[in-house]
N, C-alpha and C positions, 0 to 999 in steps of 0.2 A: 504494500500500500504506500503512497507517494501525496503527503501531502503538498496541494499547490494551491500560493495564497495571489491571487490577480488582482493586481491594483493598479486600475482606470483613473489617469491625474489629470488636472488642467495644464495648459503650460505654464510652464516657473513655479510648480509645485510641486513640493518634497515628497519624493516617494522612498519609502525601504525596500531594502531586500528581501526576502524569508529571512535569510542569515541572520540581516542585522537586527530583525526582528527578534529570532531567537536571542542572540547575542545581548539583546536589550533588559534578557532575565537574569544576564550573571551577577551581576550586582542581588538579585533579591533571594540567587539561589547561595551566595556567599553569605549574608545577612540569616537564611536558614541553617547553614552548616555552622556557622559562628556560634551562632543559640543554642542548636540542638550538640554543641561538641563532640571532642574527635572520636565518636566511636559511631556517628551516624555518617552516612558514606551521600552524597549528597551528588546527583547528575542532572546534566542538560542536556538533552538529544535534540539532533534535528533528524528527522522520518524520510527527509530527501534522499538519504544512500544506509540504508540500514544497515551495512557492513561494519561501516565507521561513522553510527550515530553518533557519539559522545564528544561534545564541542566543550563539555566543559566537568568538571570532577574535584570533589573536594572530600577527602579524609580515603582515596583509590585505596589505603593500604589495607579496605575490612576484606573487599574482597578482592583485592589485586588486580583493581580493570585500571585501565587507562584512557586518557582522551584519545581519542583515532580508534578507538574499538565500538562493537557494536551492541547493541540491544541484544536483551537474551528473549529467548521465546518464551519467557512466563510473562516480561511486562508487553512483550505484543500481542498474547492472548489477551491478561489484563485489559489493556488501553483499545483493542478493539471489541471486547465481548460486550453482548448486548447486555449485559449487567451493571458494565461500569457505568457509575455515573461519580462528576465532580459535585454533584450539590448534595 
């Protein structure tokens, strides 16, 4: 599955990337690994190359991933089964 996020701008209007979109949570996924301290393992995935989700990673050392690695097949069951929900 490939998320794709299309954004239609006027001209001379800011548009982002996915990337930089994603890229815009590392600040609040740092602020949760800070809080929750070093034994909670803390990731940013982007869904566009599932191989090498992981753009971003804080306390790698619970389970020894690293950024440039991919998503494990529990949280893409997870994040796609019709069960999950954020709210």
């Amino acid at each position: 599955m490939v998320s794709i996020l299309i954004i239609i701008a006027k001209e001379n209007e800011f548009v982002m990337t996915n990337r930089e979109i994603i890229e815009s949570y590392i600040p609040l996924a740092k602020f949760i690994a800070k809080i929750s301290g070093p034994r909670c393992e803390v990731l940013l995935h982007d869904l566009s190359d599932l191989e090498h989700s992981i753009i971003f990673l804080e306390n790698g050392n619970i389970t020894g991933r690293a950024v440039g690695g991919g998503i494990t097949d529990f949280a893409l069951r997870t994040v796609f089964s019709k069960n999950f929900n954020l709210c």
